[in-house]
C-alpha positions as CSV (number, residue, x, y, z in Angstrom):
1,X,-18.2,-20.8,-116.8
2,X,-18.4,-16.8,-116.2
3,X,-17.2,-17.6,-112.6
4,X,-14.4,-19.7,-113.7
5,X,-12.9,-17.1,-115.5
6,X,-13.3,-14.6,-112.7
7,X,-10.7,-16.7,-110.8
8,X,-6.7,-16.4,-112.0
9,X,-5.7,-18.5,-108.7
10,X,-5.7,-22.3,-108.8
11,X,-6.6,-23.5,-105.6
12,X,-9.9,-21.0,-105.9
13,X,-10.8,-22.8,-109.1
14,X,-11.2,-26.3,-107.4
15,X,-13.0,-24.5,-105.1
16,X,-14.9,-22.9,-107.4
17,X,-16.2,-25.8,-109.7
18,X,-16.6,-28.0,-106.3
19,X,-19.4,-25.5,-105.2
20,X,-21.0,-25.6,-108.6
21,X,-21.2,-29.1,-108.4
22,X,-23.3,-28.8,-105.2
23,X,-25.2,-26.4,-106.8
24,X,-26.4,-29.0,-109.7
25,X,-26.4,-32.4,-107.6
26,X,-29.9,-32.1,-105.4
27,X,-30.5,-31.9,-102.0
28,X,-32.6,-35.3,-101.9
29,X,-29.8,-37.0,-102.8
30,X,-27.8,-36.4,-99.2
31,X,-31.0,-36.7,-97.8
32,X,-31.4,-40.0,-98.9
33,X,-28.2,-41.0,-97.1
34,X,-29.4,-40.4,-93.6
35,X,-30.8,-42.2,-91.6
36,X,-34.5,-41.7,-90.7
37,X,-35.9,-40.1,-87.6
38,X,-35.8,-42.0,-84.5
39,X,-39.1,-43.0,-82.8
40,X,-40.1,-41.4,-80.0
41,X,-38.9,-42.9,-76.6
42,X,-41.7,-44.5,-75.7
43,X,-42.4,-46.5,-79.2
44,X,-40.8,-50.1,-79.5
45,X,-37.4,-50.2,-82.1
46,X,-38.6,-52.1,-85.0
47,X,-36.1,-55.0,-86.1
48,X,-33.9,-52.9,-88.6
49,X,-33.3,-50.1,-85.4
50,X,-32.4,-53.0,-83.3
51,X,-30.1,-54.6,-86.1
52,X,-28.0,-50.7,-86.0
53,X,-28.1,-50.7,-82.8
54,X,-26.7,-53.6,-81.2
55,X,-23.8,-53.8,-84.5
56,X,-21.5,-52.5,-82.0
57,X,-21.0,-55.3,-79.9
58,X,-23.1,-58.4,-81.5
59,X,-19.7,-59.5,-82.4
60,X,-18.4,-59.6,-78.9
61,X,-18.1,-62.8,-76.9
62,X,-21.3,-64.7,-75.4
63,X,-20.7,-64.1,-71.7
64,X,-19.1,-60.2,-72.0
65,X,-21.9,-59.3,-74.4
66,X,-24.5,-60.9,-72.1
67,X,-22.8,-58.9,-69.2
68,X,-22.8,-55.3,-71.6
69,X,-26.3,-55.4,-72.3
70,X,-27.4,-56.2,-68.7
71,X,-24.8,-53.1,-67.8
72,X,-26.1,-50.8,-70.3
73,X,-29.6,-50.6,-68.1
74,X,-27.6,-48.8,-65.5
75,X,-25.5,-46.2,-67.2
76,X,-25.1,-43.9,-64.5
77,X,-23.6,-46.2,-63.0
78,X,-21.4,-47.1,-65.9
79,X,-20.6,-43.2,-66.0
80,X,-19.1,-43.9,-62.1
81,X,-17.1,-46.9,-62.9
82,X,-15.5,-45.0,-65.8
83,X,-14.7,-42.0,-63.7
84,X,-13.5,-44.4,-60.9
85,X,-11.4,-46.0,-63.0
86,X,-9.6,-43.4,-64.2
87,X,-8.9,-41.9,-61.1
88,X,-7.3,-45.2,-59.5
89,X,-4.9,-45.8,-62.7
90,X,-2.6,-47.8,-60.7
91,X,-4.9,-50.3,-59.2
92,X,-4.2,-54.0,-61.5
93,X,-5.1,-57.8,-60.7
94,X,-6.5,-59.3,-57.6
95,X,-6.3,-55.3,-55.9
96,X,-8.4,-54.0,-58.8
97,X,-11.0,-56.5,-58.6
98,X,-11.4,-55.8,-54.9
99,X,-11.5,-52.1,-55.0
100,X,-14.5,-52.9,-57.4
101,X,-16.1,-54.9,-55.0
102,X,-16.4,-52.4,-52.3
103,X,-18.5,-49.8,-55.0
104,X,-21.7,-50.3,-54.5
105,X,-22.6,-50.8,-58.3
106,X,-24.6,-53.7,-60.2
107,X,-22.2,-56.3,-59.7
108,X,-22.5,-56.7,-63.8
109,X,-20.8,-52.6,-63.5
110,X,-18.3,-53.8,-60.7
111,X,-16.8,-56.9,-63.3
112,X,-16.8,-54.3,-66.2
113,X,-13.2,-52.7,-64.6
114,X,-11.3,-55.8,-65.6
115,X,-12.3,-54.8,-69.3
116,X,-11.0,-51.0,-69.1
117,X,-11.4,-50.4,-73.3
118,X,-14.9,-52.1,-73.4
119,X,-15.6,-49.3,-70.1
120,X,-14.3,-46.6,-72.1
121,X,-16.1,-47.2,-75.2
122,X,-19.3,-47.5,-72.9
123,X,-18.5,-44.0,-71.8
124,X,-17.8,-42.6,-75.4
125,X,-21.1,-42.8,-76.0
126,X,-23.4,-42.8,-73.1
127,X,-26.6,-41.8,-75.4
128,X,-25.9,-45.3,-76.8
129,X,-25.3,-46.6,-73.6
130,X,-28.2,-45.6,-72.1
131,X,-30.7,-46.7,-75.9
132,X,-29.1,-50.3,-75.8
133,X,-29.9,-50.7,-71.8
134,X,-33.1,-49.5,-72.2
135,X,-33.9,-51.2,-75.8
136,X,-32.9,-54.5,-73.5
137,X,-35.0,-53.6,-70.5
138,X,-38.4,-53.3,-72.8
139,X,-38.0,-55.6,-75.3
140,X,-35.5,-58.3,-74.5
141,X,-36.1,-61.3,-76.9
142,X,-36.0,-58.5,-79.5
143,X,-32.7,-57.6,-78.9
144,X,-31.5,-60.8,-78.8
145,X,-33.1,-62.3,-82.0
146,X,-31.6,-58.9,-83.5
147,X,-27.5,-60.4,-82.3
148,X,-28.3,-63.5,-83.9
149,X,-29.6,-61.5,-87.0
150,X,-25.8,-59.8,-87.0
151,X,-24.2,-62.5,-86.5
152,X,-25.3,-64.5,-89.3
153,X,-25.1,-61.6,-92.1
154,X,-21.3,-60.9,-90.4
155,X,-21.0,-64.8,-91.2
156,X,-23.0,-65.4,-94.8
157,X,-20.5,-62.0,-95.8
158,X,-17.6,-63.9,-95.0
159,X,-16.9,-61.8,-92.4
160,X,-16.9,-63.8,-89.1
161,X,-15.7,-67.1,-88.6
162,X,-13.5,-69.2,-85.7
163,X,-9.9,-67.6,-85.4
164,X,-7.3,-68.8,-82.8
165,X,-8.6,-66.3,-79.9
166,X,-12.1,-67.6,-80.0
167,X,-14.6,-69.9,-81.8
168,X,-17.8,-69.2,-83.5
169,X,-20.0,-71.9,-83.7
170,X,-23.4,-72.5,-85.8
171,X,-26.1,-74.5,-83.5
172,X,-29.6,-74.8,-82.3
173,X,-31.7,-74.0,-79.2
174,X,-35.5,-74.7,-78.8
175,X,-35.5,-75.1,-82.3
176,X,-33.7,-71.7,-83.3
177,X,-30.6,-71.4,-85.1
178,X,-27.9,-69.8,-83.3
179,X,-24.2,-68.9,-83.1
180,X,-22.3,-68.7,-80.3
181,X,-19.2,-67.4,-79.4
182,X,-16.7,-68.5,-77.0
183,X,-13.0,-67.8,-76.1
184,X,-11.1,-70.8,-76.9
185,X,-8.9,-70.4,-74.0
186,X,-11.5,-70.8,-71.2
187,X,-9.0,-68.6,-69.0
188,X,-8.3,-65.7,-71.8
189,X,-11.0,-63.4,-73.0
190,X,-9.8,-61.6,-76.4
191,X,-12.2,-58.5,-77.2
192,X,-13.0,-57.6,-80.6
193,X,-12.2,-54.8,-82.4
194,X,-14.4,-54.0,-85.4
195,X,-15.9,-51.2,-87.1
196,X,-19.8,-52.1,-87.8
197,X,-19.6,-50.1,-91.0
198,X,-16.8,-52.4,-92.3
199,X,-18.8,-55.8,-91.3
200,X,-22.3,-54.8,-92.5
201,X,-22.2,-51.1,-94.2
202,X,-23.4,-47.7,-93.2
203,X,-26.2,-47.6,-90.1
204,X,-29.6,-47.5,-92.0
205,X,-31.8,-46.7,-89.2
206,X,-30.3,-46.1,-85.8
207,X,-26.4,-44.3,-85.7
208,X,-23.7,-46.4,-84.9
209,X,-22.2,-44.6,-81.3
210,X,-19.6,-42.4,-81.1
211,X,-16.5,-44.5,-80.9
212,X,-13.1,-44.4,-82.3
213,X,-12.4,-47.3,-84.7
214,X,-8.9,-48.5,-85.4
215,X,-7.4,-47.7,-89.0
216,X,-8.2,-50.7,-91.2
217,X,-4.5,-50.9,-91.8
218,X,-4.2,-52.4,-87.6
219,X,-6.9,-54.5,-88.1
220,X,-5.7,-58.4,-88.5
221,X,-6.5,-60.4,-92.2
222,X,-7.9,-56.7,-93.8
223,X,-11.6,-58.0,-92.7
224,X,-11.6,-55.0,-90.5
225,X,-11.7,-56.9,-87.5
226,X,-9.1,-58.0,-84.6
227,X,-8.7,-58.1,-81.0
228,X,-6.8,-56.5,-78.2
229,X,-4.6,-58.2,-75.8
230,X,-5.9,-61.0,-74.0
231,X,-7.2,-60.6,-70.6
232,X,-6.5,-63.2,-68.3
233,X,-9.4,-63.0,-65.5
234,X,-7.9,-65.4,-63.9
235,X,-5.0,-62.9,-62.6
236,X,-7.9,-60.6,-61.1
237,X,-9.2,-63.9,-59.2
238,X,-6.6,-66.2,-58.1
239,X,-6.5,-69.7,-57.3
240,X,-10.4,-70.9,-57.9
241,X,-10.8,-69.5,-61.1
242,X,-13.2,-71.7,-62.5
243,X,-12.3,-70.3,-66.6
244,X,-15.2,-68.8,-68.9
245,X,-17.5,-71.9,-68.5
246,X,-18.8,-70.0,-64.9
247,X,-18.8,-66.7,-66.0
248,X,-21.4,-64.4,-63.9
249,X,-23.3,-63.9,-67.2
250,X,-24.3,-65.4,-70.4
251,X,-26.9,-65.8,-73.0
252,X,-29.8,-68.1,-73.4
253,X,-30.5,-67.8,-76.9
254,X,-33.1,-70.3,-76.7
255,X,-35.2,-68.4,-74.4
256,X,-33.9,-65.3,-75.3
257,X,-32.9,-64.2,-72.2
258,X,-29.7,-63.9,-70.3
259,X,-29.1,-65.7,-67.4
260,X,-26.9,-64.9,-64.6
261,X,-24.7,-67.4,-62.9
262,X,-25.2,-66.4,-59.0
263,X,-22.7,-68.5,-57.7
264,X,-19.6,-66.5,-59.2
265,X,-21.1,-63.2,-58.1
266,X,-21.5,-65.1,-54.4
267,X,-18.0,-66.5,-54.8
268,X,-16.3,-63.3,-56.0
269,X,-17.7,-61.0,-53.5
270,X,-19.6,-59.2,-56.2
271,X,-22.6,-57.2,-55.6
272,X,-25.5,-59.7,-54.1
273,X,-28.2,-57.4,-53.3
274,X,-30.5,-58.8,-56.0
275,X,-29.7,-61.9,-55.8
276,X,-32.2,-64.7,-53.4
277,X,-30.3,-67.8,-53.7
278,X,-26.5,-67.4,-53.7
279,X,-26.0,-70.7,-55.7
280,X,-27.2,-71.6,-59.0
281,X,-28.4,-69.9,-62.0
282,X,-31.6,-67.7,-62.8
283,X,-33.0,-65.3,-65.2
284,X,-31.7,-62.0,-65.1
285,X,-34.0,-59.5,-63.4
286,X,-33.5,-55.7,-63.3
287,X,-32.7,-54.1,-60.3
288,X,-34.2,-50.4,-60.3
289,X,-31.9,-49.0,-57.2
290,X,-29.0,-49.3,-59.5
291,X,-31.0,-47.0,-62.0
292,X,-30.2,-44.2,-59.8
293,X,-32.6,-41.9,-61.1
294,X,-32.2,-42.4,-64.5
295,X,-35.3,-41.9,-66.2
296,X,-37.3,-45.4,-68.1
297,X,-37.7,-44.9,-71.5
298,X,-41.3,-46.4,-71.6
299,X,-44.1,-45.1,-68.7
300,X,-45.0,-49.0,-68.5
301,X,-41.4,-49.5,-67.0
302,X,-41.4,-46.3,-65.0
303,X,-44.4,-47.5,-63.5
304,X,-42.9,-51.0,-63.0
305,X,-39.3,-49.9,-61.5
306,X,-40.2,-47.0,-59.8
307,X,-42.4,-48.1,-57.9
308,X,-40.1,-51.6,-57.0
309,X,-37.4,-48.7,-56.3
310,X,-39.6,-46.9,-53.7
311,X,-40.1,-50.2,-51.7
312,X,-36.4,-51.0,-52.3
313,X,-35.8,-47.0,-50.5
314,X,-39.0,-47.3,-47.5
315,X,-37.6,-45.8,-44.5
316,X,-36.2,-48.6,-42.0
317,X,-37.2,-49.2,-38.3
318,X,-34.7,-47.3,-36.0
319,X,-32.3,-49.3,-33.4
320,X,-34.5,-48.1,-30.4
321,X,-37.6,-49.4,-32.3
322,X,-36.3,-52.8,-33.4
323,X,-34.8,-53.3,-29.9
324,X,-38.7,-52.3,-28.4
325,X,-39.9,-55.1,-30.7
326,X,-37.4,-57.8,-29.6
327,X,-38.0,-57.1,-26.2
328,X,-42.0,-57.3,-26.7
329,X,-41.7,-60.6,-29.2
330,X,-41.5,-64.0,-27.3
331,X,-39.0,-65.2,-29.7
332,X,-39.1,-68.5,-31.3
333,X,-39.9,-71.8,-30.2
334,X,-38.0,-75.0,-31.0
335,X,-40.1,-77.9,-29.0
336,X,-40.0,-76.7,-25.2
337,X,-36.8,-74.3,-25.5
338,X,-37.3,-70.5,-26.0
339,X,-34.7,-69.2,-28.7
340,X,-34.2,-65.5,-28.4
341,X,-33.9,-63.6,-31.5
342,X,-30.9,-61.7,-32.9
343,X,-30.8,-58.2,-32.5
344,X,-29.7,-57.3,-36.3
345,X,-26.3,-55.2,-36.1
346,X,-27.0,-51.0,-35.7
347,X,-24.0,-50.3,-38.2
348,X,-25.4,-50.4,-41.7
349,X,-24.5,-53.4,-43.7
350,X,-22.6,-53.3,-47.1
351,X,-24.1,-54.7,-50.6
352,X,-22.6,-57.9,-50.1
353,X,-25.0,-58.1,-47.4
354,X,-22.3,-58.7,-44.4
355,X,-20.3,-60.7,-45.4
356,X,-16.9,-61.0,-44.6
357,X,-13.8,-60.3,-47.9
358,X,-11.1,-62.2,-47.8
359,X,-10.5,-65.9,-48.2
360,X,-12.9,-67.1,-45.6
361,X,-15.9,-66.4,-47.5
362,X,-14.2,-67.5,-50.9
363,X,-13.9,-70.5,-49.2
364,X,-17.4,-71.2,-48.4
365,X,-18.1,-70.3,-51.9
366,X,-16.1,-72.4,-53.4
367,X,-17.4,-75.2,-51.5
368,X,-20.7,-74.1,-52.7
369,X,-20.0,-74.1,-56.2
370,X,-18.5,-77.8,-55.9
371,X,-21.6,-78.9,-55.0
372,X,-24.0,-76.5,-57.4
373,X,-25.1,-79.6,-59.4
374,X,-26.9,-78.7,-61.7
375,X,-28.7,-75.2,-62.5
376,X,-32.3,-75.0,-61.5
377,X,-33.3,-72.3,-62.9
378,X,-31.6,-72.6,-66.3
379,X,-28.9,-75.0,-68.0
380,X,-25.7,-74.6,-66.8
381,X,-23.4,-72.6,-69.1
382,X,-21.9,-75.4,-71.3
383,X,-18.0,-75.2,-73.4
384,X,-18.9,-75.1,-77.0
385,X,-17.7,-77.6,-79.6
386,X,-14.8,-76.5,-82.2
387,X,-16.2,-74.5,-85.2
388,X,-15.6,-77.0,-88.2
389,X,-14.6,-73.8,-89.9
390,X,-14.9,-70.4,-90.6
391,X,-17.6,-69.0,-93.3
392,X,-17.0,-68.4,-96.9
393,X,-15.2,-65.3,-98.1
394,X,-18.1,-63.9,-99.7
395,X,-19.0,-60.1,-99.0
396,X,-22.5,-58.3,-98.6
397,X,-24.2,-54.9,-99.3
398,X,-26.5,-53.1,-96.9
């Protein structure tokens, strides 16, 4: 009270009994508010980290999530697209997409252009970036248990349910509960915009990223969450756009994995360098010479990528020394005819592994993906049924 008195201005009071205030409340109090230490790198996240650190996108649609999380293991090359991005402002549609295709980037990095905010907010943050990627490259099924874990609190709080951009439904895979979502125009993808602290509370045990939310007051029905403006993919592709059903990526919650659709990477002229067998599905599989350097966060997976990447980077024969082995090679032999080999071309190939752009080889894959059939190494990406309706109005604490 002494000090009180000593002040004859106003403003100084408030100031004044605010710092006496901190004086009395303790420090353990704050303390208790933050969250706790992060493990080291090279320790798994338990399943309350994971639950923090996937809030930022859980909510997103199936296939662009799928597509994020398989991006994130590569944020260097994230860092490039960004950049690129922003110095080619005036590239849109069809001419976008194929300036994208000629980057030699993870063709899950070259699709991310078409979704410039989702790019940016993958930038924002890299440190995030680069914890999700690597959170999904040692412990995969974790991760995606810890979406469906989101998901269903954002639903049992009333907080995420089917709206007229896209549908949540609540199903089962290999005997696991799961909710999907899935645009309900298959030709327009909304993305959502959410705050995680609205939908589930303050991050407990990893930091939410970086980002910018958008004022509650912008945000559609008060819930905190809305979308942007609709991106028709089908304006970056023209005619052959096959809608959201063939998407290059999507989840398989069942086997916790996600799977990647091979024939739209083929079709699109996307990046095929990892990719065997043009057509069909498979299980996603990491491709270290997109890492670029970027340090694993786990010695296993340093010792697993690098040295893949080191094969991947083995010096090649020179022209003079494959031409000295065609020359000393008999060739092949088809009954009693001698079939000289191919010299392979001297000019070095592109990622898309030679092929010609343009609608020649759209073509061809297009007659490829007619006949796909079904996927052999996965099911075939399927349209959801209509939600029967959204989930209760109910809210949740942390």
């Amino acid at each position: 009270m002494m000090v009180l008195k000593a002040f004859s201005n106003g403003s100084t009071r408030i100031v004044a009994v605010a710092l006496c205030i901190l004086m009395l409340v303790p420090i353990g109090a704050f303390a208790q508010n933050q969250p706790p230490p992060l493990p080291p790198p090279d320790q798994a996240l338990t399943p309350n980290q994971l639950d923090d650190l996937v809030a930022p996108v859980a909510l997103y649609p199936d296939q662009l999530l799928s597509q994020v999380l398989v991006a994130a293991t590569y944020p260097l090359e994230v860092v490039q697209a960004g950049q690129w991005l922003q110095r080619n402002p005036g590239l849109q549609g069809p001419a976008l997409t194929q300036a994208a295709q000629q980057q030699n980037w993870d063709a899950s990095v070259q699709a991310l252009v078409m979704f410039p905010d989702v790019l940016k907010r993958l930038n924002d943050d890299i440190t995030w970036t680069t914890n999700l990627g690597n959170a999904f490259l040692a412990q995969q099924q974790d991760v995606m248990d810890a979406v469906q874990r989101m998901r269903a609190r954002a639903q049992q709080a009333g907080k995420l349910g089917s709206t007229p951009q896209e549908r949540v439904v609540n199903g089962t895979q290999s005997g696991r509960p799961v909710i999907e979502i899935v645009p309900v125009d298959p030709n327009i993808l909304y993305v959502p915009l959410y705050d995680p602290l609205w939908i589930w509370g303050p991050a407990v045990w990893y930091p939410y990223p970086g980002w910018w939310w958008p004022p509650r007051s912008v945000i559609v029905g008060g819930w905190g969450f809305g979308f942007g403006m609709g991106i028709n993919v089908g304006f970056f592709f023209g005619f052959g756009w096959h809608g959201w059903g063939g998407w290059g990526w999507y989840p398989g919650w069942g086997a916790r994995t996600v799977f990647v659709n091979n024939t739209f990477i083929h079709q699109y002229n996307f990046n095929t360098r990892n990719i065997v067998n043009v057509h069909g599905t498979a299980a996603w599989v990491h491709d270290p010479a997109h890492r670029m350097g970027v340090p694993y966060s786990r010695p296993q997976l340093n010792q697993q990528y690098r040295a893949t990447a080191r094969q991947n980077i083995a010096p090649r024969p020179s022209v003079q020394q494959t031409r000295n082995a065609l020359q000393q090679s008999p060739g092949e032999r088809i009954g009693s005819r001698q079939i000289p080999r191919n010299a392979p071309a001297a000019e070095n190939r592109s990622a898309f592994g030679g092929q010609s752009s343009g609608r020649a080889a759209q073509t061809h894959a297009e007659h490829g993906y007619s006949s796909m059939g079904a996927a052999r190494s996965a099911p075939a990406p399927r349209q959801a049924a209509p939600a029967r309706g959204s989930a209760g109005s109910g809210r949740r604490g942390r």
